[in-house]
C-alpha positions in Angstrom: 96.0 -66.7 224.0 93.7 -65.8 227.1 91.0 -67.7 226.0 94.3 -71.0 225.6 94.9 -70.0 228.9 91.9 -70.0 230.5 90.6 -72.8 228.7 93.8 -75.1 229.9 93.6 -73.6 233.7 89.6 -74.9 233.7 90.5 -78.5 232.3 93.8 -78.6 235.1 91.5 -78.0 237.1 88.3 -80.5 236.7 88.0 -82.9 239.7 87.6 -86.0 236.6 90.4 -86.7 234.2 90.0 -85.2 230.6 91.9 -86.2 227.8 94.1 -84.0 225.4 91.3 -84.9 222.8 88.8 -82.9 224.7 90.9 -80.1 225.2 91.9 -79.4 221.6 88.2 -79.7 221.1 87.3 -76.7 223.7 90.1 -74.6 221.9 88.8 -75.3 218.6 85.7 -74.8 219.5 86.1 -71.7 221.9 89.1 -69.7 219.5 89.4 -71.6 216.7 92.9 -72.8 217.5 94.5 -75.6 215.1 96.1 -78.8 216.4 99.6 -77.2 215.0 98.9 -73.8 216.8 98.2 -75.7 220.3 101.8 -77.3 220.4 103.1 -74.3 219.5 101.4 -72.4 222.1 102.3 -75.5 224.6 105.7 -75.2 223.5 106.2 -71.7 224.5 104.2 -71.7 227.9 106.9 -74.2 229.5 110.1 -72.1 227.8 112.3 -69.6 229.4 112.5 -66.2 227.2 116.1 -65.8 227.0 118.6 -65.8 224.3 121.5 -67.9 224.6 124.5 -68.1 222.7 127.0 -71.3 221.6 130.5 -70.4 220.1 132.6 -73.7 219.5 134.0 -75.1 216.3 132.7 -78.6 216.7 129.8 -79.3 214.7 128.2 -82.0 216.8 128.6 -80.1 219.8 126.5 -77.2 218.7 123.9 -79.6 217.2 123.5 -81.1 220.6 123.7 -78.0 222.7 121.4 -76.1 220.6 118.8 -78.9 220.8 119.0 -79.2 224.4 118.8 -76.2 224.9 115.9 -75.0 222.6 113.6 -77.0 224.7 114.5 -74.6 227.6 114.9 -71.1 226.1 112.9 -69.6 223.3 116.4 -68.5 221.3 119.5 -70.3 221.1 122.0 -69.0 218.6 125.2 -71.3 217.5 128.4 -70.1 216.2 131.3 -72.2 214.5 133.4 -69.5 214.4 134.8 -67.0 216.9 135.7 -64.4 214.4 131.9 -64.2 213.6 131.3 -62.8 216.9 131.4 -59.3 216.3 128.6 -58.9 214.4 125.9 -61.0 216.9 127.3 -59.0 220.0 126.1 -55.8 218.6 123.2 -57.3 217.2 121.4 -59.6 220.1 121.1 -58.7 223.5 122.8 -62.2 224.7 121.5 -63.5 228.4 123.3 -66.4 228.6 127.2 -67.2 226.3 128.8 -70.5 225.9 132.4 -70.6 224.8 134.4 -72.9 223.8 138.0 -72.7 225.2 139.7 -74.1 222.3 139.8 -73.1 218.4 142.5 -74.0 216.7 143.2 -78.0 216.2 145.9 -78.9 218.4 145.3 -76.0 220.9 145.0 -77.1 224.7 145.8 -73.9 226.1 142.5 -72.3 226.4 144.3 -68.8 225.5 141.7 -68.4 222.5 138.7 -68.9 225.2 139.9 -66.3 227.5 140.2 -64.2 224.4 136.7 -64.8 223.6 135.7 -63.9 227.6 137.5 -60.4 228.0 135.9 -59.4 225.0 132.7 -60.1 226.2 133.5 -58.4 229.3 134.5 -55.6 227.4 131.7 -55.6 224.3 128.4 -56.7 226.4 129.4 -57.1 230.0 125.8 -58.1 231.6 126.1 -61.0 229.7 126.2 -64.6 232.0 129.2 -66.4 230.4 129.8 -70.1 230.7 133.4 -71.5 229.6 133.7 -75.1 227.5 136.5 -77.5 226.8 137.3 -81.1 226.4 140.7 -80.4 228.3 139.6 -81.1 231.8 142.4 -78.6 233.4 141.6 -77.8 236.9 143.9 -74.5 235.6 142.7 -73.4 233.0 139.3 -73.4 234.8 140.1 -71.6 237.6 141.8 -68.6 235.3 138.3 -68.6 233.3 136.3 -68.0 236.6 139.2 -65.5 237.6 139.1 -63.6 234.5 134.9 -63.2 234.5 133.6 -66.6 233.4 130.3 -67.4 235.4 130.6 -71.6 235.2 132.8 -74.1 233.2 131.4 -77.4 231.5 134.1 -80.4 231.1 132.9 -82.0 227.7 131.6 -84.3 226.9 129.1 -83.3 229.7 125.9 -85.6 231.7 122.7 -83.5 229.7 121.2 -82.7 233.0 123.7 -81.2 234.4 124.6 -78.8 230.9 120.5 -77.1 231.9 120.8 -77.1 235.1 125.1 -75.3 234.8 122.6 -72.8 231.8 119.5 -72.3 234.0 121.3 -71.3 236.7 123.2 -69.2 234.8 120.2 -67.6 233.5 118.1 -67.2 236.7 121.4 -64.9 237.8 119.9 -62.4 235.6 122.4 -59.6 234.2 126.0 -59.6 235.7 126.0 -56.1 236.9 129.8 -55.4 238.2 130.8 -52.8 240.3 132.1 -50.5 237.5 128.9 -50.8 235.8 126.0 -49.0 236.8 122.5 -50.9 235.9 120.1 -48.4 233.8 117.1 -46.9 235.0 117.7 -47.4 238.7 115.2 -44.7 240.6 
């Protein structure tokens, strides 16, 4: 990885253009690297190493969230169903949660969401929570953010704006509240 990262630093910087040709040929050449091991390598240098989390029980919507998103993070973990939860709170340390507000057809309450919040407050409170729904309620948004919710995305949402609502939410870092006191302070 050094020698990648040495080898892509003196090509950035040569004053005359080289092409991506030549640099897969000085990585070959200088650590052996294959074609398949560069873009992995590539892939990762650009990513941000958090672990984010989707909860909703449309299909679609998890396909396209976790493919935006897995161009930005180097984990993104989907759930379709809320009562699965348990389980990956106590197993992943999750940055960054998106929730769906909504799980039952025909709910437009949002109750289930805020359900879904409080026990993350309660379970893993450091983690960044983002709220979801199709229900564009000006209420219901404002109770998430009252109740703990970090953001809240209206679906369906512009692309650009869903990273930049999660990035931000990410670059926050850990929510540390007053009741909780962060680890290893000196």
């Amino acid at each position: 990885m050094k020698i990648f990262v040495k080898s892509w630093k003196y090509l950035r910087n040569l004053q005359k253009k080289r092409s991506i040709r030549d640099f897969i040929l000085i990585l070959n050449y200088n650590c052996n690297i294959s074609f398949q091991e560069l873009i992995n390598q590539l892939s990762l240098m650009n990513k941000e190493k958090g672990k984010i989390l989707i909860v909703d029980d449309d299909e679609s919507v998890l396909m396209v969230s976790k493919y935006l998103l897995s161009q930005q993070f180097t984990e993104v973990i989907t759930l379709d169903d809320p009562e699965l939860l348990d389980d990956n709170l106590k197993s992943n340390s999750i940055d960054v949660a998106l929730l769906d507000m909504n799980y039952t057809i025909g709910a437009t309450t949002g109750e289930e969401g805020l359900n879904l919040l409080r026990t993350f407050k309660k379970e893993a409170p450091s983690t960044r929570i983002i709220m979801m729904t199709a229900y564009s309620d000006l209420d219901i948004a404002i109770r998430a953010i009252k109740e703990g919710a970090d953001d809240f995305i209206v679906k369906p949402w512009d692309n650009d704006k869903f990273l930049s609502i999660v990035l931000s939410a990410y670059k926050m870092g850990p929510n540390i509240s007053p009741g909780i006191k962060p680890q290893n302070t000196y």
